[in-house]
N, C-alpha and C positions, 0 to 999 in steps of 0.2 A: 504494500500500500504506500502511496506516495503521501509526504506529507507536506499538510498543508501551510500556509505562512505561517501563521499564527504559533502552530506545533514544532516548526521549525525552530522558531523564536524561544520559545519555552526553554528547550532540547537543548538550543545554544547556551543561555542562561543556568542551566542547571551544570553543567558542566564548565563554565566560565566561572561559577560560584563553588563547585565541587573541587574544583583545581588552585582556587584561591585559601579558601577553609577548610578539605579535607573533612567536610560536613557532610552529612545528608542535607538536601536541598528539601525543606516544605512547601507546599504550593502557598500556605499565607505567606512565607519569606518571600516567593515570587513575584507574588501577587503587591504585597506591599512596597519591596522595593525596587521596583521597577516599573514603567510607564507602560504596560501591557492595556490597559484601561478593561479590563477582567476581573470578574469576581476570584476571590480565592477558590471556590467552589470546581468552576470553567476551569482553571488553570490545573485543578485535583482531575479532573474529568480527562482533561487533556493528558495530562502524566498518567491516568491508568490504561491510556490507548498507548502510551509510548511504551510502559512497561509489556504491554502483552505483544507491540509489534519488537522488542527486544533491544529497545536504543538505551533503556536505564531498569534498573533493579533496585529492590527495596531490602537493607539488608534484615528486617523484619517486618511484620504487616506495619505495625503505628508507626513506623519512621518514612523519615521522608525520601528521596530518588537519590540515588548515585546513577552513574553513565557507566552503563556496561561496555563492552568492545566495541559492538558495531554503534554506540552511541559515540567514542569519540572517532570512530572511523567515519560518519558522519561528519563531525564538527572539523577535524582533517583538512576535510575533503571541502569542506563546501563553508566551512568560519573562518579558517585561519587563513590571514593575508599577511603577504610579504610585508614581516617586520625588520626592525634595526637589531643588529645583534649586540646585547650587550656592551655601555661604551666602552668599559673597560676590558675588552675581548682585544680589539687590537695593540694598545700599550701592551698588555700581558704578553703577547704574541712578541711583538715588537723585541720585549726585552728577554725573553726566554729563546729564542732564535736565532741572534743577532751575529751570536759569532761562530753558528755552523758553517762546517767544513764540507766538502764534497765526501762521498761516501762514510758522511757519520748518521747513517740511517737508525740506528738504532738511538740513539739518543733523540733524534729528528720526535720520532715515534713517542720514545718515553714523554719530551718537553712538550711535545701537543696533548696527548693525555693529561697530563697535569693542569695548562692553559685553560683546558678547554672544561675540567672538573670545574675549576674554580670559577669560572665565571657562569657556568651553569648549575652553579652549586647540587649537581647527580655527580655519581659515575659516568666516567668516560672512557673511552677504548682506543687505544691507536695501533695500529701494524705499520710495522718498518717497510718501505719501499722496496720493491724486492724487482729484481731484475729479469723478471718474467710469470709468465704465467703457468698454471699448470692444466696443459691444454694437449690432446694426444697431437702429435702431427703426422705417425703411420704407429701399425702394428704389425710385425711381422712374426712369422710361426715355422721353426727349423724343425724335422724332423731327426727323431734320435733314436730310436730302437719301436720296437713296437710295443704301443701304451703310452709310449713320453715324446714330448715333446719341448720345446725351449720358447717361451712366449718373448717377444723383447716388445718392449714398446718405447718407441720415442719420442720424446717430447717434442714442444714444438722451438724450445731455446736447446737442443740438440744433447737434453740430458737422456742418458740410455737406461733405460728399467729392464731386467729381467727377472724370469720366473719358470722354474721347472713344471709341466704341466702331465698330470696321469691321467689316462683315460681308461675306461673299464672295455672300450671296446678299438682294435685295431683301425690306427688313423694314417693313409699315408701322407707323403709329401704334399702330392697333387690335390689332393682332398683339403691339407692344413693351407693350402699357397688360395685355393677357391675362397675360402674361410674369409682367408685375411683379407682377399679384395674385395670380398662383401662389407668385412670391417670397415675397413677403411672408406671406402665409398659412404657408407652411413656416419662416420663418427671423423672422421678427420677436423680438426680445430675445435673440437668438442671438450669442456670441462668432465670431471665423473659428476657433476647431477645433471649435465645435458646428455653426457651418453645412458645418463639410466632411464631419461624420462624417452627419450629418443628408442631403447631396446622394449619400454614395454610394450608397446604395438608392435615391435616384429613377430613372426614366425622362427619359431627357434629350435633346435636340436640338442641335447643334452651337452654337447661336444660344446658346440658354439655359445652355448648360458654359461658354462663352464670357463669360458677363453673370456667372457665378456666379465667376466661378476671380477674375474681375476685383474684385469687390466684398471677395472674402474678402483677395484683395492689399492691397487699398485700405484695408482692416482693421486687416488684420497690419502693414502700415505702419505705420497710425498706432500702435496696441500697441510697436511699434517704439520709438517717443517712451521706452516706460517703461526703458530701456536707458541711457537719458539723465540720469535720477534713478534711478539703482542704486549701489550702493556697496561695495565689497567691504572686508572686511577679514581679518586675521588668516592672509595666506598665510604666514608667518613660521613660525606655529606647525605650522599643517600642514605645512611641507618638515621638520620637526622631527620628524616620526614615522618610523620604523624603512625606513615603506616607499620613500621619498622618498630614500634614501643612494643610488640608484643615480641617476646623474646624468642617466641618458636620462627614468626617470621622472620626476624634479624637475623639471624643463624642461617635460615632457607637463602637467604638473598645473600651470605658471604660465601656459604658452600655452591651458589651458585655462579657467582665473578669468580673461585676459586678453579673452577673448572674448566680449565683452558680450552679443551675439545670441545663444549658445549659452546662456549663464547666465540669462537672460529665459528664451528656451524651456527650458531646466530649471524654472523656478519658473509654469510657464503652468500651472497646476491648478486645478479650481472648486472652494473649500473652505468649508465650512459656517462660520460664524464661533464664534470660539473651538477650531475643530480642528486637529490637527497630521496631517499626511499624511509616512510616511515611506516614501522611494521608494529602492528599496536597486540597486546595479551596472545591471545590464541593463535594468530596468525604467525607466532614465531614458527620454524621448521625445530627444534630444539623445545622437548617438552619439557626440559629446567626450567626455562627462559619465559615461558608463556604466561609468570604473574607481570610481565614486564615488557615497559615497550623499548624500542628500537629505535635509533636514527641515527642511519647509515649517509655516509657519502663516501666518493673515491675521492683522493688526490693522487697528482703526479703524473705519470703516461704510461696511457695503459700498455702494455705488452713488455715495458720496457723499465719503469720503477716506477710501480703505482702503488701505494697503499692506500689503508680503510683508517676512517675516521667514523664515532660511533657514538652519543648520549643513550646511557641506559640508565633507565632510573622505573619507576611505578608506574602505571599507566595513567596514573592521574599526575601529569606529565605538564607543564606549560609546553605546548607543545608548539605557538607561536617564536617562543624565542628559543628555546632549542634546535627546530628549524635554522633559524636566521641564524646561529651560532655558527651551528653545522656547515651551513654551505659555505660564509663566510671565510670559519679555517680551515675548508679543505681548497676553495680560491686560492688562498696566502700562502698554503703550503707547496701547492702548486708552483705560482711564482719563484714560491724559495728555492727547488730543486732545478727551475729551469734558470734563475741566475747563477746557482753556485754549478752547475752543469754547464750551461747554454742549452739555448731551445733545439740545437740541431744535434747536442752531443749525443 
């Protein structure tokens, strides 16, 4: 059901107010302060269509609305306008950057995390620039006795993967060589989640699920690496919001920034450069992740030393100026690597 002005209005206001106070929102707060020119009554009427079309939830009958997922995935989408990021985001920037060196990525990475917690007083995420992606560019398949065979995959920056492969039933050469230019013909420039999402509509043979599930491993492994140049910062600020007093959740949300692999699969998104992607509760791919939203950008060049830039914090999220934070230092950071590089290096 599409919703109407009016409801729309409401929807933004409860959420505008939930994200300010970390309140439930009552319709007589709505109704009084604000210019809605509606009975409290209308505005209650209005929030129990909202609750059962699933934009806010009540966290018991007598209280008033919170904004469930697709409530701020709404507000997103269709309230939040290009804001200023934070003044103090570029001094901070400024003075934390000033005297990188070419290939000090790693500290690059750490000093943006830090920057960028503080002025959006959440957790924040950075990945070190890394000099490629991990992306198949062929797979080739050597026979070796009968049952085995030698998978190699290669990368697309010329790093070479292998892997001993068994099969329960005799494969020759000819058979492994047909395989792999099937492979390749489907997967070549592919990530492992674009070749998985890419293999589930194929037509497949035990042999070749088997060549496929391994290569995507072998993949994800090395992506793995990027878990190694990650950085978090800013849990500090985030157990400092309203939501975090309850001790079982503060715990949930450290063991979950603690978890490197989880935090990598949160930020695994293909993003145009210059874009900010915001991934709100359930929408995370990482079921750790999904009390929590997301706000990913790239910096850098892509194929060549790009990193991720990332505000995680609760879903009840200012999500206008986190936004604006976001794109702004992943811009700056941009900049940074194309002066201390050159644009052509």
């Amino acid at each position: 059901m599409v919703l109407n002005d009016r409801r729309q209005a409401i929807l933004e206001l409860i959420v505008d107010d939930y994200i300010q106070t970390a309140a439930p929102v009552a319709s007589q707060q709505i109704a009084r302060r604000h210019s809605l020119r509606v009975s409290a009554a209308t505005v209650r009427n209005d929030m129990a269509e909202l609750e059962e079309m699933g934009y806010i939830r009540r966290p018991h009958s007598s209280a008033g609305g919170v904004p469930a997922d697709l409530g701020y995935r709404f507000y997103v989408e269709q309230a939040v306008v290009d804001d200023r990021p934070p003044v103090q985001l570029e001094a901070l920037a400024g003075q934390a950057l000033h005297d990188l060196e070419a290939g000090d990525s790693d500290r690059m990475a750490r000093e943006a995390a830090a920057v960028l917690s503080r002025a959006i007083r959440n957790a924040a995420v950075a990945t070190a620039p890394r000099a490629y992606d991990t992306r198949l560019k062929q797979l080739q398949l050597v026979h070796l006795k009968e049952g085995q065979a030698l998978l190699v995959v290669v990368l697309q920056e010329a790093r070479v993967l292998q892997h001993l492969m068994h099969f329960d039933e005799a494969v020759g050469q000819a058979a492994l060589t047909q395989t792999a230019n099937r492979l390749n013909t489907l997967f070549e420039g592919a990530s492992a989640s674009e070749m998985r999402a890419l293999w589930a509509d194929e037509p497949r043979d035990a042999a070749a699920d088997a060549i496929v599930q391994e290569a995507i491993r072998l993949l994800e492994e090395e992506s793995g690496a990027l878990s190694q140049h990650l950085y978090v910062d800013g849990l500090r600020h985030m157990l400092a919001q309203p939501e975090f007093a309850d001790g079982g959740r503060a715990r949930e949300a450290v063991e979950a920034l603690e978890d490197r692999d989880q935090v990598s699969k949160a930020l695994e998104e293909d993003l145009p450069e210059g874009a900010v992607r915001v991934i709100i509760g359930g929408e995370n791919a990482s079921e750790r992740m999904r009390r929590y939203s997301v706000i990913i950008s790239r910096y850098g060049r892509p194929g060549r030393d790009a990193g991720t830039l990332a505000v995680i914090g609760p879903t009840r999220l200012d999500y206008a100026r986190a936004i604006a934070s976001v794109r702004y230092l992943s811009a700056f950071m941009t900049r940074l690597i194309e002066s201390l590089d050159g644009p052509g290096a």
